[in-house]
C-alpha positions as CSV (number, residue, x, y, z in Angstrom):
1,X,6.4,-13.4,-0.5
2,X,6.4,-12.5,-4.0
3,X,3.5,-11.0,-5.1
4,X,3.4,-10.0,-9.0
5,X,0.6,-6.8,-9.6
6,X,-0.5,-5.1,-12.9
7,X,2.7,-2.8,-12.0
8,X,5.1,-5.3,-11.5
9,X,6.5,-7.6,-9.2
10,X,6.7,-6.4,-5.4
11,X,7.5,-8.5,-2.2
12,X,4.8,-8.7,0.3
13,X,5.3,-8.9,4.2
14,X,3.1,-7.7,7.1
15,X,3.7,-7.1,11.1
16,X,2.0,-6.7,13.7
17,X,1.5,-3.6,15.7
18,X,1.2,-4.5,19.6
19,X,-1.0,-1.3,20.1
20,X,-4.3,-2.7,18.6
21,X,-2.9,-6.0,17.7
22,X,-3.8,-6.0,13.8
23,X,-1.7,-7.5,10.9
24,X,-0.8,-4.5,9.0
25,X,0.6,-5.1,5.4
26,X,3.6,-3.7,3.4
27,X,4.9,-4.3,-0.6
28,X,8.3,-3.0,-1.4
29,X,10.2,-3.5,-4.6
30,X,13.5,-3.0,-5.4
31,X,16.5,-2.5,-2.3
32,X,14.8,0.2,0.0
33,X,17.7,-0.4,2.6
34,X,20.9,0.7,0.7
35,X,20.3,4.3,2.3
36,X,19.2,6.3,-0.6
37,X,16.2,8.4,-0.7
38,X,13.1,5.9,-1.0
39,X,9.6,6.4,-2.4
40,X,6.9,5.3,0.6
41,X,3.2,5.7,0.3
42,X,1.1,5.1,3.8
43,X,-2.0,4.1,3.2
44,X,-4.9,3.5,5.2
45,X,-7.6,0.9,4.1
46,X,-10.7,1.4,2.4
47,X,-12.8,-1.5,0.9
48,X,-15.1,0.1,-1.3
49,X,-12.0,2.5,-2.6
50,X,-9.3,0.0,-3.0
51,X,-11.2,-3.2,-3.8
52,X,-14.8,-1.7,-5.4
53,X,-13.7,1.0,-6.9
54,X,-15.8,3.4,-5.3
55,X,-16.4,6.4,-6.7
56,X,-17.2,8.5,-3.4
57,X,-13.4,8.7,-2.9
58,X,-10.6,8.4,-4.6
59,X,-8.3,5.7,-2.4
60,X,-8.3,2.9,-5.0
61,X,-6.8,5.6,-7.3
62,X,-4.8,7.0,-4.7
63,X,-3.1,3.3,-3.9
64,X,-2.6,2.2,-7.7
65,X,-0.9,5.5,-8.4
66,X,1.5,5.0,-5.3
67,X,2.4,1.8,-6.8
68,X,2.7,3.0,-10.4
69,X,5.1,5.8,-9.3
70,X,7.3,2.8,-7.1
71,X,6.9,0.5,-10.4
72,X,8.6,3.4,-12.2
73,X,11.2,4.3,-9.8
74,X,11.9,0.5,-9.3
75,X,12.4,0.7,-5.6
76,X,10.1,1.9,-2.8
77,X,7.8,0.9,0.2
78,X,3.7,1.2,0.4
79,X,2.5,0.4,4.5
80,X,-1.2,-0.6,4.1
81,X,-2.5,0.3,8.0
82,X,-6.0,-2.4,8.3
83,X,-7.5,0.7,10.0
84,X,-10.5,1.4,7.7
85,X,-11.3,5.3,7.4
86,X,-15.0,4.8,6.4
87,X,-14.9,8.3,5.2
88,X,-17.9,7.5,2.9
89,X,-20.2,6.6,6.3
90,X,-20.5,3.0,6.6
């Protein structure tokens, strides 16, 4: 699925991992199968990072500079695991 972002436009998918049965996400842009070297970020959610903007850590920035650097290299993969870290205690 097409998903256009502040850094351009990146394709979406997901799949599913059969260990603990969640949906995890990817966005790629660009051809990341043509066997060149290719940018890929994993990231692990965090809610108050990624979507608040918390400022007791620095995943939202962490993410959106991933994506920048891909946006700029015009190819390149970010895996978003849904495993949330909760490294700020909830």
């Amino acid at each position: 699925m097409r998903l256009p972002i502040e850094h351009g436009e990146f394709q979406l998918g997901y799949y599913s991992n059969s260990l603990d049965d969640k949906e995890h996400l990817t966005l790629h842009m660009g051809d990341i199968a043509n066997g060149e070297n290719v940018l890929v970020r994993v990231h692990s959610e965090c809610l108050t990072g990624d979507t608040f903007g918390s400022r007791r850590c620095d995943c939202g920035e962490q993410l959106d500079h991933s994506l920048q650097l891909i946006a700029e290299e015009g190819r390149g993969l970010l895996i978003y695991l849904r495993q949330e870290g909760r490294g700020i205690g909830l």
